[in-house]
N, C-alpha and C positions, 0 to 999 in steps of 0.2 A: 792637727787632725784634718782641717777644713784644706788644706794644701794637700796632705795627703790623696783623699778620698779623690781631690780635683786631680791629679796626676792619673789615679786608677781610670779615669772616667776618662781624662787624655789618651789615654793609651787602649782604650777600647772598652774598659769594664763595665758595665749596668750597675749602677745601684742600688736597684732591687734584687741584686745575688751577693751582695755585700752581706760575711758575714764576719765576728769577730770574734777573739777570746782572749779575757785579759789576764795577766799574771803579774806579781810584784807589789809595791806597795809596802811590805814588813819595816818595822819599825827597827833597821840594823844599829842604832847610836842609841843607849839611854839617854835622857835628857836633852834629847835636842827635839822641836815642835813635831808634829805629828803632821807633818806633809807628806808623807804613805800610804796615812789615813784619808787625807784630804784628794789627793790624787786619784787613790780608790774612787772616791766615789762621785768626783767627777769624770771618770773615764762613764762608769755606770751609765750617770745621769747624758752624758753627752750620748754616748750609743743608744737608748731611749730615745733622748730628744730627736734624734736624727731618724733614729726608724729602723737603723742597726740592728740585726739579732747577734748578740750573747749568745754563743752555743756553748761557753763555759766560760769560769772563770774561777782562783786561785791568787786572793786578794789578802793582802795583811800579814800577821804573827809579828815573827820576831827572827827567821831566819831568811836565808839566802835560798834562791832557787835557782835551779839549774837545766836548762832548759835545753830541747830539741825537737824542733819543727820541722814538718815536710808540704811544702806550702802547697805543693802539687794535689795532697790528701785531705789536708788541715788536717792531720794527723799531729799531736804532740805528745811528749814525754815527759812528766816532772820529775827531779828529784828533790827532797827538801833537807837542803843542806846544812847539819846540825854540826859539821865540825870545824866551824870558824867562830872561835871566842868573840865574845860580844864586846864590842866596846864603849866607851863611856865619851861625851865629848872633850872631857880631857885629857882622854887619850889621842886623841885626831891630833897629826903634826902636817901643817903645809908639805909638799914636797921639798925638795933642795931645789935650787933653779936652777936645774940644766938645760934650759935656754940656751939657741947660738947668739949670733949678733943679728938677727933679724928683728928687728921693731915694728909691729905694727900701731898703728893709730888714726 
């Protein structure tokens, strides 16, 4: 967020016209820790701490959002997407490796 904000501020923006609205967070996996939750609410406390206004926000549940911005307006659109079956952590499978021959390390 601190790289962010400094990029805005690179490229000419004020910080005291910074403003913000957060989305996401939903707990999409049964039984896996609540870092949706936790994320929430450091987004929160970070845009407080900083001085940031909130001019809205659409934090938590248990589904998918779907999202459309016009950054030009800060205009945004939600929709809250209730038709992707939930899944359970044993349900979660790795991808297949369709990796090329590029190795990084």
């Amino acid at each position: 967020m601190e790289l962010l904000i400094n990029e805005i501020q690179k490229q000419g923006g004020q910080r005291s016209r910074l403003r913000a609205k957060a989305f996401g967070g939903a707990q999409m996996v049964s039984g896996l820790s609540k870092i949706g939750e936790q994320n929430s609410a450091f987004i929160l406390n970070f845009l407080e701490q900083e001085g940031i206004e909130c001019e809205g926000h659409s934090l938590g549940g248990e589904t998918a959002r779907q999202l459309m911005f016009w950054p030009a307006t800060g205009r945004v659109m939600q929709k809250i997407r209730g038709d992707a079956p939930a899944e359970t952590a044993s349900q979660i499978q790795a991808p297949a490796d369709t990796g090329n021959d590029l190795e990084l390390f």
